[in-house]
C-alpha positions in Angstrom: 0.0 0.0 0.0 1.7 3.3 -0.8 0.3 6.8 -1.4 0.9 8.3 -4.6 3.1 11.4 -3.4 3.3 12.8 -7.3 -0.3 11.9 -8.0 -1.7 12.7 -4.4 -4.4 12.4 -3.3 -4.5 8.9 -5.2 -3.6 5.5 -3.4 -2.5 1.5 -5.1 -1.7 -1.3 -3.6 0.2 -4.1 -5.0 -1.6 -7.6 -5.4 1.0 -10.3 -5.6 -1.3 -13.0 -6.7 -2.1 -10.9 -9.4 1.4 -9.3 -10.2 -0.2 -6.1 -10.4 -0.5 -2.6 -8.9 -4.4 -1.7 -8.6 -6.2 1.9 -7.5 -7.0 2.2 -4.1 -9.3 5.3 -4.5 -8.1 8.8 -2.8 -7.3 9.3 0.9 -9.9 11.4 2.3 -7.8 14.3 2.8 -4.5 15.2 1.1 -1.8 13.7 3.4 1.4 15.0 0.7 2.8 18.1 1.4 2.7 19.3 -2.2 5.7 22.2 -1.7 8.2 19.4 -1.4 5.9 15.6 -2.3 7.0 14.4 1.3 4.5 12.2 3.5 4.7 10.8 6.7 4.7 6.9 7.9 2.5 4.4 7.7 1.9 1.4 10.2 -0.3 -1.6 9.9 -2.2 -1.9 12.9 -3.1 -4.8 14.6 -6.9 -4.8 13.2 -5.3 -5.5 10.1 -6.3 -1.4 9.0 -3.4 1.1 8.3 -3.0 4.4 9.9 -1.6 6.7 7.8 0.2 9.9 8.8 0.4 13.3 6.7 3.1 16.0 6.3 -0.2 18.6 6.3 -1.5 18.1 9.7 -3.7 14.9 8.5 -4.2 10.9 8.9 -6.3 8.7 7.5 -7.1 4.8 8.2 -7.3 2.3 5.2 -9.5 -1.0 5.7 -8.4 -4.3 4.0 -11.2 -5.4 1.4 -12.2 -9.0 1.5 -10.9 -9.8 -2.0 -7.6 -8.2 -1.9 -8.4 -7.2 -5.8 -11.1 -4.9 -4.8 -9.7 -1.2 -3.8 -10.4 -1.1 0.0 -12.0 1.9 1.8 -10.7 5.2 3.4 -11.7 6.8 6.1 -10.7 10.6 8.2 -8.2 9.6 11.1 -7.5 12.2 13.4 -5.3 15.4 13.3 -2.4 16.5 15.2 -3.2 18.7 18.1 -1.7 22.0 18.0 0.6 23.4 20.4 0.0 27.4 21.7 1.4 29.1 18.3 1.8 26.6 15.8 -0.6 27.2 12.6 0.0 23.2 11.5 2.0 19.7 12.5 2.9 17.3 10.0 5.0 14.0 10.4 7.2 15.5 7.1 9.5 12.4 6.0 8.9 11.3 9.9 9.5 8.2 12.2 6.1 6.7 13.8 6.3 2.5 15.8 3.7 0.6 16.6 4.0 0.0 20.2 3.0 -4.0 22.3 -0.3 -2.3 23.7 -1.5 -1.8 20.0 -1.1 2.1 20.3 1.1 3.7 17.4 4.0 6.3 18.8 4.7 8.7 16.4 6.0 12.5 16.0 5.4 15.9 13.9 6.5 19.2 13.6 5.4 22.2 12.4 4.9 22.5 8.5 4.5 25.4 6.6 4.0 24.4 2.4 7.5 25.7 1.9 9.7 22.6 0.0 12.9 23.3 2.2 11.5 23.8 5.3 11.9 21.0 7.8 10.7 23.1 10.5 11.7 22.1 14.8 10.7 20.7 17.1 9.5 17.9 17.7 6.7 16.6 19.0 6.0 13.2 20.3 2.2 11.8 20.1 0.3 8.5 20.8 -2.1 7.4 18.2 -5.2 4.9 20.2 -6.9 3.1 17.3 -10.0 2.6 19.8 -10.3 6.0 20.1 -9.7 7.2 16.7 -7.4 10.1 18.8 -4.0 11.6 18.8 -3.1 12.5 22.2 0.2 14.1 23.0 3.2 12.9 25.2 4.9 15.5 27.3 7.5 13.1 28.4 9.7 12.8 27.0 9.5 16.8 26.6 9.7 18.0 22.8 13.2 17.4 21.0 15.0 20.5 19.4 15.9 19.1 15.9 13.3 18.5 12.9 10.8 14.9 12.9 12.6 13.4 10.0 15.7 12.9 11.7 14.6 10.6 14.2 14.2 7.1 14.4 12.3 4.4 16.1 13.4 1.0 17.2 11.1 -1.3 18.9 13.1 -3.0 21.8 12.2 -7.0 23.3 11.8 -5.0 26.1 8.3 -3.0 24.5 10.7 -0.4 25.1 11.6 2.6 22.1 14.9 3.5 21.2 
């Protein structure tokens, strides 16, 4: 499953039993920054549905059809709260993990349209697929450098690196 960053909002996923790419109809708000064609991650949860993250403030959820050559359904996921003073937060080119208790861990910063601008800090958020909510984590505290440099590593422990 990949969103079509030149052709956004547009979506395929690639059948193997078929061999072949088909259309998976368009997300149900733009989640490519158009400025500079960057998106955030995407993580299959563990209802078999994906959450997908924007670089324009954005997510949506994709459900699995029951004949994996039929286009599937999409469907608003939440947005990123906003701090005090920041106009948008989008997860431009960033990290997100799905964590052992099903929740997703994931970060954004602001975004502004400009291609260049991979805008600090960062802030960390937990995703509750329950819920359909993005709720923020304020610890750890925000980090000073851009989302797209981080990285997540799921530990034995459930812990993230």
């Amino acid at each position: 499953m990949t969103v079509d960053c030149p052709g956004h909002p547009a979506t395929q996923k690639y059948v193997i039993a078929a061999n072949q790419w088909i259309s998976c109809g368009n997300t149900p708000f733009d989640l490519v920054e158009a400025a500079s064609i960057e998106i955030g991650p995407a993580v299959l949860l563990p209802d078999g549905r994906i959450f997908a993250i924007g670089a324009t403030n954005h997510s949506a959820l994709y459900t699995m059809p029951p004949n994996s050559n039929q286009p599937g359904t999409w469907t608003n996921g939440p947005t990123f709260p906003l701090p005090a003073g920041v106009a948008a937060l989008g997860a431009k080119d960033a990290p997100a993990c799905l964590l052992p208790n099903g929740l997703v861990l994931c970060v954004a910063g602001p975004v502004d349209g400009v291609s260049g601008d991979y805008l600090s800090p960062t802030y960390f958020f937990e995703f509750n697929p329950s819920t359909n909510s993005l709720s923020p984590i304020t610890n750890p505290p925000t980090s000073a450098g851009p989302p797209y440099v981080g990285r997540f590593v799921l530990l034995p422990t459930g812990q993230v690196l």
